[in-house]
C-alpha positions as CSV (number, residue, x, y, z in Angstrom):
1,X,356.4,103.8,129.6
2,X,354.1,101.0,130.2
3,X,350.5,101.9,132.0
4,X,348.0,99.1,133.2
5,X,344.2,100.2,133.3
6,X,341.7,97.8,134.9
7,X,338.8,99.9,132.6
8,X,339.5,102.0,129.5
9,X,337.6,105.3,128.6
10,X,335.8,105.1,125.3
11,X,338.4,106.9,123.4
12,X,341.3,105.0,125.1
13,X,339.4,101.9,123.7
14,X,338.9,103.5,119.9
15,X,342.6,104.6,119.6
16,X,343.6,100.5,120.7
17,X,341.2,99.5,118.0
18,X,342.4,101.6,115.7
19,X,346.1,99.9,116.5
20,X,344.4,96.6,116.0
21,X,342.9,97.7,112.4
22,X,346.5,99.1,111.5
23,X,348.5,95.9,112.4
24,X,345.8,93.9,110.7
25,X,345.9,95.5,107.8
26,X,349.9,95.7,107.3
27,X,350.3,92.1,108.6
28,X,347.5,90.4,107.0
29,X,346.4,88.7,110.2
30,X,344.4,89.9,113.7
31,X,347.3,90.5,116.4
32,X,344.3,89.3,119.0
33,X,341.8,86.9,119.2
34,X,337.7,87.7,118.9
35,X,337.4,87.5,122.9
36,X,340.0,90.2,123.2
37,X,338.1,92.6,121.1
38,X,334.5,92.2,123.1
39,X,336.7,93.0,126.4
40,X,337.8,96.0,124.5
41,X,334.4,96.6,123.5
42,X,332.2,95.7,126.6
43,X,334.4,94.9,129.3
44,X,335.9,91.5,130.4
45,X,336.6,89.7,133.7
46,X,337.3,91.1,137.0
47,X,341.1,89.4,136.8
48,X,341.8,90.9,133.4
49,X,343.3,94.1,132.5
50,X,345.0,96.5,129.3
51,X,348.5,97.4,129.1
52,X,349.2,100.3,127.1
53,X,352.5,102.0,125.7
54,X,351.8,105.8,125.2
55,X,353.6,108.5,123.9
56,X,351.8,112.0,123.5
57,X,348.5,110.7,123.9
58,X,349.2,108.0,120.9
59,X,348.9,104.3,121.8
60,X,352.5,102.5,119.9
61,X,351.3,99.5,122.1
62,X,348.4,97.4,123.8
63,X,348.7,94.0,125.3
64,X,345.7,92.2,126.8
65,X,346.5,90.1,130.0
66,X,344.2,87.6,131.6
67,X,344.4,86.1,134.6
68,X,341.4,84.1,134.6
69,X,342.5,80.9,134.3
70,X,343.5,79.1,137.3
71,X,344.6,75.7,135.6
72,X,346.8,76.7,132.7
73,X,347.8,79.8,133.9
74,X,347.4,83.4,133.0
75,X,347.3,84.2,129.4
76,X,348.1,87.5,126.9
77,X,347.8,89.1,123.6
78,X,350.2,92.1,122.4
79,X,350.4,94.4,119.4
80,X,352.7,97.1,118.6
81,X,352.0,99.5,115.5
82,X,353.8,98.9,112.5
83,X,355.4,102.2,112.9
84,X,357.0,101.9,115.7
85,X,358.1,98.3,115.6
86,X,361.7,97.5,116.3
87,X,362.4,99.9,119.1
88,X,361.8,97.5,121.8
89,X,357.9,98.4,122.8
90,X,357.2,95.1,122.5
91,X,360.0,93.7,124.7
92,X,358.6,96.9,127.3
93,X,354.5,95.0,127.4
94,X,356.6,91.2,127.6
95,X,358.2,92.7,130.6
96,X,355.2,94.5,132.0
97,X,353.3,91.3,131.1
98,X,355.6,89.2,132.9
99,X,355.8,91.1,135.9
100,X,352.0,90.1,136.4
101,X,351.4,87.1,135.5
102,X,354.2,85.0,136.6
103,X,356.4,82.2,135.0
104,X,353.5,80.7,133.8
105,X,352.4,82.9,131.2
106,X,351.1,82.0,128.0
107,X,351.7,84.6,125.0
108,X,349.8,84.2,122.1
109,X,351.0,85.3,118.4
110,X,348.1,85.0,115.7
111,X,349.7,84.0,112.0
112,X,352.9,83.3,113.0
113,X,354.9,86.6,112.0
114,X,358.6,86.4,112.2
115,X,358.6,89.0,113.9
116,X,356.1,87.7,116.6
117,X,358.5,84.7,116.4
118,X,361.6,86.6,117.2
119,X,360.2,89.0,119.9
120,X,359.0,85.2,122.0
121,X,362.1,84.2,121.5
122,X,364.4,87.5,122.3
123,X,362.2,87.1,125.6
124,X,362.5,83.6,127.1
125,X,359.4,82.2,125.4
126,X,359.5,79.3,123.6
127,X,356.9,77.7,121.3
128,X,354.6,75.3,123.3
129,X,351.2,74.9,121.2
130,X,349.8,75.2,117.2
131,X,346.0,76.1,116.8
132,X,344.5,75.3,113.0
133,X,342.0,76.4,112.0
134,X,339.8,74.6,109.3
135,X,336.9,76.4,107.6
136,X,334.2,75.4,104.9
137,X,331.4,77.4,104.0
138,X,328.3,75.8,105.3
139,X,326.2,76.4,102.0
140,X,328.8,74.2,100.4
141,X,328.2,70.8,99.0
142,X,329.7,68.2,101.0
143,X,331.8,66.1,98.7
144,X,331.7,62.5,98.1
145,X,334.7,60.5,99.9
146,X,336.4,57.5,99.5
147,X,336.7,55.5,102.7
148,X,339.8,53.5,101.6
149,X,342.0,57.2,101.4
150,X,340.3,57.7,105.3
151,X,341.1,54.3,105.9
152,X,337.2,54.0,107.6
153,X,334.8,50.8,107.6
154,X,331.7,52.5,106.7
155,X,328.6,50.2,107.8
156,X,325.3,50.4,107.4
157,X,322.2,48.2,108.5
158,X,319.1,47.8,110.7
């Protein structure tokens, strides 16, 4: 069973972090984004709210669900633990998801699992959009490059 809470207690909010820690750890990646975890934390927006899947006072299931924006439509983040994976918790918070925001929702999947992949696609969502992210460390060197590989016209003057 799928229950929506506008505001979670502070041990409603440990046990999802704890999820989050869990599914990090066995799938190498964050199921949610940074902004997902300070709503956990602090709060969010008034048009955002938690979807949980509980069984005996364990959470198998948390999906984030905003509503916030009005141009590209309302947007959401799910995790199911690694335990219970397979047995259609995850297809439960799509529904429940759906249900709220509309046809236009936007479902995010961070490292692109198969499993994420298959779940999307089990459930009418189709790919749409690929974030990259590049990192350096800023006490780096920058490195020396050749403008003919970047194909640039470097000029310099007064």
């Amino acid at each position: 069973m799928i229950t929506r809470y506008q505001h979670l207690d502070s041990a409603t909010q440990q046990k999802i972090l704890e999820l989050i820690a869990r599914a990090t750890e066995h799938d190498g990646v964050p199921p949610v984004a940074e902004h997902v975890l300070l709503h956990l934390r602090h709060g969010g927006d008034k048009e955002d709210f938690h979807l949980l899947a509980e069984e005996n006072s364990e959470v198998l299931g948390y999906a984030h669900l905003d509503l916030t924006d009005e141009v590209e439509g309302p947007s959401a983040e799910l995790v199911v633990s690694p335990a219970h994976r397979s047995k259609g918790i995850g297809d439960q918070l799509i529904a429940s998801v759906k249900s709220y925001a509309g046809e236009k929702l936007r479902l995010w999947s961070h490292g692109d699992l198969p499993g994420a992949k298959n779940l999307a696609e089990k459930n009418g969502l189709k790919h749409s959009r690929t974030v990259i992210q590049m990192r350096r460390s800023l006490t780096d060197p920058i490195p020396e490059i050749d403008s003919k590989i970047l194909g640039l016209a470097i000029v310099t003057g007064k």
